[in-house]
N, C-alpha and C positions, 0 to 999 in steps of 0.2 A: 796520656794516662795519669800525669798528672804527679810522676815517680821519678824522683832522685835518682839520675842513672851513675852518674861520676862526679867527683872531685879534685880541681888543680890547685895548689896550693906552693908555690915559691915566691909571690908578689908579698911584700912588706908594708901592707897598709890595703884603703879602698883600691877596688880595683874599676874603671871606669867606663873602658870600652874592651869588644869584645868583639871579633868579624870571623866567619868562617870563609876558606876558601871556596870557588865554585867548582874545583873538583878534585884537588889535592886531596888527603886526609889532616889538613891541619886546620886549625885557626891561631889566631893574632890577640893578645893581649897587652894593654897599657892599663898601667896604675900610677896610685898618688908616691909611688919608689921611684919615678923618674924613669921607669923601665920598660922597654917594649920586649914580651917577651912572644918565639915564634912554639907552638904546639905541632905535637904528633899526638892527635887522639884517641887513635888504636894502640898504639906504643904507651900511651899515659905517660910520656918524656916530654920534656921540655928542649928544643932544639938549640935555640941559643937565645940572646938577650942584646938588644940594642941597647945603646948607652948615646946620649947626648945633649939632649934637654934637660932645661937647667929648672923646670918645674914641673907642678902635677900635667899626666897624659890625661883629655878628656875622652876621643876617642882616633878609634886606629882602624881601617879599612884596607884589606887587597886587592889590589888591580885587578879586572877584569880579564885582562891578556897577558901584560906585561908581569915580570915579576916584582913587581913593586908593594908596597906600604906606606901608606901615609896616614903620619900621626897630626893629632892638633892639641897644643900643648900652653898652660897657663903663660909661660914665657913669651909669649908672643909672636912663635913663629909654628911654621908648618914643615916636618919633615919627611922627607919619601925618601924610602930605605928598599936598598934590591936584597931579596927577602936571599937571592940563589950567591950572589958573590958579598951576601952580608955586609954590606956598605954602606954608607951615608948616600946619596946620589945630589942631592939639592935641600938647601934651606930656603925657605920662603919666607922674605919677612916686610912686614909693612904696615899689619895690625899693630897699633899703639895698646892693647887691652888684652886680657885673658884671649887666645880661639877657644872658641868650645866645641869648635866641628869643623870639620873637614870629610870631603868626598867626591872622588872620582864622579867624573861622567858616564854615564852606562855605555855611550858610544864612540865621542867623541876624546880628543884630545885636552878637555877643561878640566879644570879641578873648580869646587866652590867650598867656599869656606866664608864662618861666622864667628864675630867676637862682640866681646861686650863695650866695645868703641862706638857700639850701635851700626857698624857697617857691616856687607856685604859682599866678599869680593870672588870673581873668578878667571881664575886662571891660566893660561894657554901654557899645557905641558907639554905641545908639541917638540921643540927644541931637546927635550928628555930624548927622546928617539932618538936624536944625531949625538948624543953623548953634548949637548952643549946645554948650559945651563941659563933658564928662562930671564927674561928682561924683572929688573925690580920693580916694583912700584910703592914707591914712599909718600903719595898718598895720604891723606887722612883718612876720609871716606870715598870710596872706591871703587870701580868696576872696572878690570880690565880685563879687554874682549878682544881677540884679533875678528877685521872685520871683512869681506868679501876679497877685498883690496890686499890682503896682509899688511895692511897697515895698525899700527898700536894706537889702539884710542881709549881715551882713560874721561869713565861717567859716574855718576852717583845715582847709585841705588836710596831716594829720600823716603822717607814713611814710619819703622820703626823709630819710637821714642823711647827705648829702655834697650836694654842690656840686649841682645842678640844670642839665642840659646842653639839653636841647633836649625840645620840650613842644608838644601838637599837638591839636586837636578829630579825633575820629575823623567819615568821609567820611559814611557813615548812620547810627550808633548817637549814641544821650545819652551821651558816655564821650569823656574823655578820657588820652592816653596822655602818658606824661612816662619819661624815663632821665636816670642820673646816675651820678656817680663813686663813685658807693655799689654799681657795679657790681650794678643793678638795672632793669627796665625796670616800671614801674606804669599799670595799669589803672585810671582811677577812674569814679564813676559821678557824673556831672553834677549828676544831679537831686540825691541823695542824699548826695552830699560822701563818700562813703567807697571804700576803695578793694577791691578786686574781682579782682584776680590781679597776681602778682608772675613776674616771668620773671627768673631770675640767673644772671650767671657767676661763677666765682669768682675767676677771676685777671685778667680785662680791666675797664678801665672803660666805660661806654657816653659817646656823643660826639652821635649823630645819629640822629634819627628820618625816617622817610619812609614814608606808606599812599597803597597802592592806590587809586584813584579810584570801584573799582567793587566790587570782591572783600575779605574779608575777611585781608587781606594784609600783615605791616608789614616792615619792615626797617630794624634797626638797626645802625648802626657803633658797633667797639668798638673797643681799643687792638688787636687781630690779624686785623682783618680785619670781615666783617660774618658775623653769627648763622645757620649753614650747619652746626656742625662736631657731628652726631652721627649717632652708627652704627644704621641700621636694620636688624630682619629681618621678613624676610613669608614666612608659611608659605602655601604654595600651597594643600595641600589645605583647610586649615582658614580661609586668606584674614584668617588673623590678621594686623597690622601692630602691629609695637612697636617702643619707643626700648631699643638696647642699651647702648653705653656713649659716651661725651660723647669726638670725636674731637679731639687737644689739637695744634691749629695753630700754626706757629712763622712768625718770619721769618727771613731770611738769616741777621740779625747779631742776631737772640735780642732785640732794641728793640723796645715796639711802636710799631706802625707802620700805620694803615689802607692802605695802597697796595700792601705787598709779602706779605701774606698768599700761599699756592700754591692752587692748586688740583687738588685730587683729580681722577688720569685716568684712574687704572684699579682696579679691585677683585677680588684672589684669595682666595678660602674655601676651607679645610679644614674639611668638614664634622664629620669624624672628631674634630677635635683643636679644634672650634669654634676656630680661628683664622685671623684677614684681613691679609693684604696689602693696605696702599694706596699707591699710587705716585702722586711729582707732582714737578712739572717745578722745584721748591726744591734749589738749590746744584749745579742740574745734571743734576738728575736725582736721585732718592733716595725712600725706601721708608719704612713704620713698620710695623712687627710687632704687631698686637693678639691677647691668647690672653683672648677672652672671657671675663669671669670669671660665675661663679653667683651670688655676695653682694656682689660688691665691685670696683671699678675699679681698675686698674693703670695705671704709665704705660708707652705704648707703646717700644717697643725700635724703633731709627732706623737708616738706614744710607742710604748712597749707590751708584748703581747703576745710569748712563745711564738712571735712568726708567720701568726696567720689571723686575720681580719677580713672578714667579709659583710657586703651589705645585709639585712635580712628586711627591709623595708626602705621604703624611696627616702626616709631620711634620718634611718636609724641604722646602727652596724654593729656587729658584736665580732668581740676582741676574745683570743682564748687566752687566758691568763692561769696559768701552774708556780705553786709554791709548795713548798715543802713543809709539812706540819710536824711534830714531836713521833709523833709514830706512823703517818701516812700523804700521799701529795693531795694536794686537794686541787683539783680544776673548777674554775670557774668562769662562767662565760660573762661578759661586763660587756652592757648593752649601753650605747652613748650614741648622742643624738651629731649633728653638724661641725655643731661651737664645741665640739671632742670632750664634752660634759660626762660626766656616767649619770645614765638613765636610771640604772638598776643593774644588782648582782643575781645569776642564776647558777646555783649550784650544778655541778655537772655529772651525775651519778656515775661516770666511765672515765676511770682514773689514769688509764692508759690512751685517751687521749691527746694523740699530736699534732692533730689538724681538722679545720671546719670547712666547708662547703655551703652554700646554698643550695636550699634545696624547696622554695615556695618561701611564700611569704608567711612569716614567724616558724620557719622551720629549718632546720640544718641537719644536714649531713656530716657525722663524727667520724673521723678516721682511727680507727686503734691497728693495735698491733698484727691481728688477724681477722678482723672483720669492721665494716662500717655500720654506723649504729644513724637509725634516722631519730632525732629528738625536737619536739616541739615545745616550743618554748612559751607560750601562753602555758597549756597545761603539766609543762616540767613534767611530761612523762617519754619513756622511750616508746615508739612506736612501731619499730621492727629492726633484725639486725639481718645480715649475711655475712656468713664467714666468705674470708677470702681465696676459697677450696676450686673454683672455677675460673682456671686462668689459661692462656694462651702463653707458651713458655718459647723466649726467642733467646737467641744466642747477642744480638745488638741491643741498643739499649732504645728500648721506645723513645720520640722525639717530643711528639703531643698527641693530642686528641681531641676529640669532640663530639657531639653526640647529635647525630641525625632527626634533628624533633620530630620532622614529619613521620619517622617509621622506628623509630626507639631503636637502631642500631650505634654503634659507636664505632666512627674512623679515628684510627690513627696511624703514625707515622713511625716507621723507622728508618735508618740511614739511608736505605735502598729501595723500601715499598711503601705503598698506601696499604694498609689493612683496612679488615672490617672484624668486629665481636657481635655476633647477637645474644640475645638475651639467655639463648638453650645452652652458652657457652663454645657456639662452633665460631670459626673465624673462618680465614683466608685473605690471599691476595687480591686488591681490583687493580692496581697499577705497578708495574714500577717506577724508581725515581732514578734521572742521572746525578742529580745533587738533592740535597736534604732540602724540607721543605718541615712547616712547622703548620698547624692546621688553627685558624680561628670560626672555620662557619662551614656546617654544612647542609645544603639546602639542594634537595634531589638529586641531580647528577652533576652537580655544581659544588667544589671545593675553594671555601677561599682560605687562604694560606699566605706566611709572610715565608721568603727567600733568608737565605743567609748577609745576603745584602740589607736585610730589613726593607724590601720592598715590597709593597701588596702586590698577591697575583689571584689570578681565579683560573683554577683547572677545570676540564672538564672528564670524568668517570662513567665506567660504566655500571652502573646498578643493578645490571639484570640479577648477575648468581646471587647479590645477599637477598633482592626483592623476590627469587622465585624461591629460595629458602625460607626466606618468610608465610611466603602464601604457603607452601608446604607445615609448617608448623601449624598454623591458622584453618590447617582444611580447609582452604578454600580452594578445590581443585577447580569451577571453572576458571579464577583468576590463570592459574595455574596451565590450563589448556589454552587460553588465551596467548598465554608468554609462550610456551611450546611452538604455538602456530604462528606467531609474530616474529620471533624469530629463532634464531639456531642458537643456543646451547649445547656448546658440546666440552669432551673432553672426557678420557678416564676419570679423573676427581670425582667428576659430578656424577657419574655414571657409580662408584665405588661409593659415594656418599647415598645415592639415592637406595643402593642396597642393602649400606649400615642403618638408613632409618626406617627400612621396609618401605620401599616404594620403586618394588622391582617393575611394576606396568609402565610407570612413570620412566623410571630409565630405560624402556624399551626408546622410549620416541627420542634418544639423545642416540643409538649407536646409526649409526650409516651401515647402508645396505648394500655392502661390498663383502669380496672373499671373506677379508679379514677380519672381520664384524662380527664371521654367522654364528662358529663358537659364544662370541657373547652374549649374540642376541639371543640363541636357543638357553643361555641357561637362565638370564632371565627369564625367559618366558617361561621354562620350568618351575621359576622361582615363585610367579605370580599367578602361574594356571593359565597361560594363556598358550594354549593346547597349538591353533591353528598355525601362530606364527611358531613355533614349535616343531611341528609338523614341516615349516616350510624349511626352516634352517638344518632340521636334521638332512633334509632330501640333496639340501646342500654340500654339508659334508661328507653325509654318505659314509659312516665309519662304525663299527660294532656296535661300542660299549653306548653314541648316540641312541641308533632304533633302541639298544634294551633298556635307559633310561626313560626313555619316550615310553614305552610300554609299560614297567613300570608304573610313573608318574599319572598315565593313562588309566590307570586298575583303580591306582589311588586314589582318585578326583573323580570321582562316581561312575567305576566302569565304565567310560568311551570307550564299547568293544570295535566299535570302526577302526581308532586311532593303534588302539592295539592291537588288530588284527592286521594292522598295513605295516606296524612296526615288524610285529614275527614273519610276513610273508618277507621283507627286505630282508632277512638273516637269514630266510630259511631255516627260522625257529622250528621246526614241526610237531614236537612234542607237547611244545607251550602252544602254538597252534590247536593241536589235536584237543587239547585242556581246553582251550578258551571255547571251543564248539560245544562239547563236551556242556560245560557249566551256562550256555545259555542258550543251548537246547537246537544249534542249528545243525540236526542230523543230515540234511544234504548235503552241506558242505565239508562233514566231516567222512561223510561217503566217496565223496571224490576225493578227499585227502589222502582216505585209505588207498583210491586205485591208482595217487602218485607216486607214493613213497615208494621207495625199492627196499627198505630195509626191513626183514625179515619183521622185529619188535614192532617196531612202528603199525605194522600193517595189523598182526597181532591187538598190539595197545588196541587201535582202532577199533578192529570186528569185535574188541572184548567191550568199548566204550557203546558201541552201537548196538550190542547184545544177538549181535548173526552168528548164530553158532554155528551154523554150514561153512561158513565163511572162516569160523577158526579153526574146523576138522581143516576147510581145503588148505587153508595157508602151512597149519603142522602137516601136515600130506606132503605137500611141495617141498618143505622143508627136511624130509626124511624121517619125521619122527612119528614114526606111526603108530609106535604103541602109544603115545598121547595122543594123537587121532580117532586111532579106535577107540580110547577112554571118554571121550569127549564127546563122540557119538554116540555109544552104550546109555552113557549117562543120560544124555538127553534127548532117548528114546529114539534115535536116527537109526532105526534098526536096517534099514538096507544098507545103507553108507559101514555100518558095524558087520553086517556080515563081508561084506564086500574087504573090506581089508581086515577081518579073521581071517579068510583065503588068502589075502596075501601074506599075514602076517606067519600062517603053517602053525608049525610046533610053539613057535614064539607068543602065541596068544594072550597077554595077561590076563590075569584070574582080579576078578570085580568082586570086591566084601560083601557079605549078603546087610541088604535093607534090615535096620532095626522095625519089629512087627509093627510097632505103633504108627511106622510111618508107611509100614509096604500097606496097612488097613487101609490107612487116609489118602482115599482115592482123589481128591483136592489137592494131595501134599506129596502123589508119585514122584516127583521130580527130586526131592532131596534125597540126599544119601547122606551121609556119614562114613569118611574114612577113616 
C-alpha cells in the first residue's frame, strides 16, 4: 500500500543491508557504524549488536536452518555470527578488496561472496557444522569448490572487468549470478566454472541483485533505476513477441540515481509512422518521442507536457501543456509534428483538464474532474460532454481495460475477474482470474493481455451474457431467440436482470422445469401475461394464495373466464364461483352450482342470482324460516305455496303492508311493493 508501517533507529550513520528471518520475528541489520545489529519487530527492540569488523557492513543475511549470519564487510573479510549463542563462529578472509556481498546457499553447504578485486568466490561452510573452522583460501582471484571427491580445488571465475557489486546462488539451478560496474550482469555455471550469458547496459553500472524465490525471475539495480526500460511489439495475428529498441531512462537532475528513475504511464503508436509516445510523471509531467528505426537506434526526442501525449494523426501528436496565469490556468494543447517541432497552439476552453485521449483523427477525448469532454480540434469547438455519474463501483482497484470495437462494450480487469461495461451502464463478471492479468486487445471471445511476467498471452471468454444483453437493449429479440435456442443461459442474475429491465417472457426460457423452478417460473409468467405456463406451474404447486393470484391476474388480462374458473374450482372458491357465472351469463352452470353447495347462503346467493323464486321460498322453508317463505311467496304472487304455509304458520301469520294505489292500478307493475 505503499505506507510507512515502522521505524528502527539505533545505527550511527548509512545503514546498508537489511535480511529478515524465514520464520522468527526478527531481521538483521549492518551499517556504515561497523555494527551488526539482531531486531525483534513485534517488540520494536533491538536484541543485541555484534561488534568486530573493522569497516563499513555492506550486507548481512540468516541462515536458512542454522542459526547463523553472515556479514560482508569493507575490510576485506566475511563474517558468520551464531545469531543464538551471540558469537563470532568464523572469519573468512582472502578477498584483497572491499566484499560487497555475501550469501548463503539456499540448500547446500556454500557460501558465495563478491568484492571489488573483481573476483568471485565460494565457499564450502560445511566444516561449520562439526564446529571446525573452513580451509583458507589466499588466493587472488578464486573459486573454491569442494568437488565430488571431497577434495579442495581452487579455479577462477574470469570475465568481469570492474569492481564486483553484488553476487548470489541462483534459488533452483547450479548457477550462479553476479553484476558489476563493468556494467554487466553474468551468468555462471557452478559446476563447470564457466560463464553462460551476459546481460549489458551500456551507460549505467549495476549495484544489486535480487531472485525470485520460486520463478525464473531476477532483478537488478543500476545507476537509473532498475532493468524494465525496453520497447516491445507483439503482432496479434501472428502472436509474434519481440524486443524493439532499448527505452533510455533519465532522472530529474540527469545523476544517477536508483530512487528517482519515472515510470512509464501511458503509451501512443502511430502505426503508420511506426512511432511511440511514452509519458511519465518525470519533471512534472513529460513525454519521449521514439520513430522506430529498421537497422539502428536513435535517441529519443523529450518534452514536457502535464503527463499526457497522444497521437491525433499518423504524424502529428498533441501535448497537454497547463500553466498558471495572474488570475486563472490556462490549458493548452501544442500540436507538433515528428522532428517534436510545435505545429501550432490550441486553446483549451476546459480548464480542469488533466488528461487527453484519442479519440479519431483531429479529435480528442478531455479528461476533467467529473466528466469527459469530446473536442475537435480543426474546429476548436466541444462536441459533447458526459458526466461521470454512470459507473461500476468495486472495492479492488481496476487493472486495465479496453474496448471491444466489434460491439462497443468495455473489458476490464481487476485483481481477481474479467469484467464487462456496456454502454446502459450494466456490468458484470465473464471470468475469473487466478493471477492478475492487464488487458491490450479485444476481439470477440478472444482477450489478449500481458501477465505479470510481462508476457503476451491470449485468453479465451465467454461473450454470451454481455452479447445477449446487447441484443436485449437493441430489440433485437430474434438475435436474441437465436442465443436462447443455441444455447443455455442460466442463472438467477440473469433471470433477476431480465425482470429489472422488463423482459419477464424472456426470462421465462432461462428457469429449468424442475420442483424448484415452478414458484419462479409462475410469477414470471404472471409478470408477462403468459396465462398457460401459469396455469401450468400453479397446478404444480397447488397452494391457495397461487390459484387466487391466477384468478386474479386472469380477470385482469381481459377476462380468461376459463382460466378463472379452473382457479376458483381448485379452491373451492364458490362464491367467486357463483359471481363469475353470474357476470357472464352461464345460468346452467351456475344451476348445478346451486344443487352442490350445502350451505344454506350459498344456495340462496344462487336461486337469488338466477331469479327462481320457488327455489328461494323452498331453500328458506328447509331452512326453518318461514315467515320469510311465506313473505316471498305472497309477494310474488305464489298464492298456493302462501297459503300452504299460512296453515302451517297458524296464528304466527305475518301481516303484508297494503300496495301503494298507483302501483296496486298498474296492472304491468303488480309485482312491486313497497315496504
Amino acid at each position: 500500500m505503499a505506507t510507512l508501517i515502522d521505524t528502527f533507529e539505533e545505527h550511527d550513520g548509512p545503514v546498508r543491508g537489511v535480511h529478515f528471518h524465514i520464520s522468527q520475528p526478527l531481521f538483521v541489520s549492518g551499517g556504515d557504524d561497523y555494527k551488526i545489529k539482531v531486531w525483534n519487530y513485534k517488540t520494536h527492540k533491538c536484541l543485541f549488536t555484534f561488534l568486530g569488523h573493522l569497516d563499513y557492513i555492506r550486507t548481512v543475511q540468516f541462515h536458512h536452518e542454522c542459526p547463523w549470519i553472515v556479514s560482508a564487510s569493507d575490510d576485506q573479510t566475511i563474517r558468520i555470527w551464531n545469531w543464538q549463542s551471540r558469537t563470532c563462529v568464523s572469519v573468512l578472509a582472502g578477498h584483497n578488496h572491499y566484499v560487497m556481498c555475501a550469501s548463503f546457499h539456499p540448500k547446500e553447504d556454500l557460501l558465495v561472496s563478491a568484492s571489488l578485486d573483481q573476483t568471485v568466490r565460494v565457499w564450502d561452510i560445511a566444516p561449520l557444522r562439526k564446529n571446525k573452522t573452513p580451509p583458507a583460501d589466499d588466493d587472488i582471484m578464486g573459486l573454491t569448490q569442494m568437488n565430488k571427491t571431497k577434495a579442495w580445488e581452487v579455479d577462477t571465475l574470469r570475465g568481469h572487468s570492474s569492481n564486483v557489486s553484488s553476487v548470489m546462488f541462483h534459488a533452483k539451478h547450479d548457477l550462479i549470478v553476479s553484476n558489476s560496474e563493468d556494467k554487466s550482469i553474468r551468468v555462471w555455471d557452478a559446476t563447470k566454472r564457466t560463464e553462460i550469458k551476459t546481460f549489458r547496459r551500456e551507460n549505467d553500472r549495476f549495484w544489486i541483485l535480487a531472485a525470485h524465490p520460486e520463478t525464473n525471475l531476477l532483478a537488478a539495480g543500476h545507476d537509473s533505476g532498475l532493468i524494465d526500460g525496453f520497447l516491445r511489439r507483439y503482432e496479434y495475428s501472428t502472436q509474434k513477441d519481440s524486443q524493439v529498441i532499448p527505452i533510455q531512462r533519465r532522472t530529474p537532475d540527469s545523476s544517477p540515481s536508483l530512487n528517482k528513475s519515472p515510470r512509464p504511464r501511458t503509451v501512443s503508436y502511430s502505426p503508420t509512422e511506426n512511432a511511440v509516445l511514452i509519458c511519465s510523471d518525470l519533471d512534472g509531467g513529460s513525454y519521449e518521442l521514439y520513430i522506430i528505426p529498421k537497422d539502428r537506434s536513435e535517441d529519443a526526442k523529450r518534452g514536457t507536457g502535464g503527463g499526457s501525449a497522444v497521437f491525433i494523426a499518423r504524424n502529428r501528436f498533441a501535448v497537454l501543456d497547463k500553466s498558471t496565469g495572474q488570475e486563472e490556468v490556462v490549458v493548452v494543447l501544442v500540436v507538433k509534428n515528428l522532428k517534436n517541432e510545435v505545429v501550432k497552439k490550441i486553446p483549451l476552453p476546459i480548464p480542469t483538464t488533466d488528461a487527453i485521449f484519442y479519440a479519431g483523427t483531429g479529435t480528442l477525448l478531455c479528461r476533467c474532474e467529473d466528466k469527459v469532454v469530446m473536442f475537435d480540434l480543426t474546429q476548436r469547438l466541444v462536441l459533447g460532454e458526459q458526466k461521470g455519474t454512470c459507473h461500476p463501483v468495486h472495492s479492488t482497484r481496476v487493472k486495465s481495460g479496453a474496448w471491444d470495437d466489434d460491439n462497443g462494450v468495455f473489458i476490464y480487469t481487476t485483481s481477481n475477474h474479467v469484467k464487462y461495461c456496456l454502454p446502459n451502464g450494466d456490468s458484470g463478471i465473464i471470468r475469473t482470474l487466478d493471477v492478475p492479468i492487464y488487458v491490450t486487445k479485444v476481439s470477440g471471445d478472444k482477450i489478449f493481455c500481458l501477465g505479470r511476467d510481462g508476457k503476451n498471452r491470449e485468453i479465451a471468454v465467454n461473450a454470451t451474457e454481455y452479447m445477449f444483453k446487447l441484443a436485449l437493449m437493441g430489440k433485437r429479440f430474434d438475435h436474441v431467440a437465436r442465443m436462447i435456442k443455441g444455447s443455455r443461459i442460466s442463472g438467477q442474475a440473469m433471470i433477476a436482470y431480465l425482470q429489472q429491465k422488463g423482459f419477464a417472457e424472456v426470462a421465462l426460457h432461462f428457469v429449468e422445469e424442475e420442483e424448484g423452478d415452478d414458484r419462479v417460473r409462475f410469477n414470471l409468467a404472471i409478470e408477462s401475461g403468459n396465462m398457460s405456463v401459469a396455469v401450468a406451474s400453479a397446478t404444480k404447486i397447488n397452494e391457495k394464495d397461487y390459484w387466487y393470484r391466477l384468478g386474479v391476474e386472469a380477470l385482469r388480462r381481459g377476462g380468461n373466464s376459463g382460466i378463472v374458473e379452473f382457479a376458483y374450482q381448485q379452491t373451492r372458491n364458490f362464491e367467486r364461483l357463483s359471481f363469475l357465472y353470474l357476470i357472464t351469463g352461464n345460468l346452467e352452470k351456475l344451476s348445478k352450482l346451486m344443487k352442490l353447495k350445502k350451505d344454506v347462503m350459498g344456495q340462496f346467493h344462487n336461486a337469488l342470482y338466477l331469479g327462481d323464486v320457488k327455489e328461494r321460498v323452498k331453500i328458506l322453508e328447509n331452512a326453518g324460516h318461514l315467515p320469510l317463505a311465506y313473505i316471498t311467496a305472497s309477494v310474488h304472487g305464489l298464492e298456493d305455496i302462501a297459503e300452504r304455509l299460512s296453515i302451517a304458520l297458524g296464528d304466527d301469520v305475518p301481516s303484508l303492508p297494503q300496495r301503494e294505489n298507483s302501483l296496486a292500478s298498474d296492472a304491468t307493475d303488480s309485482r312491486r311493493v313497497r315496504w
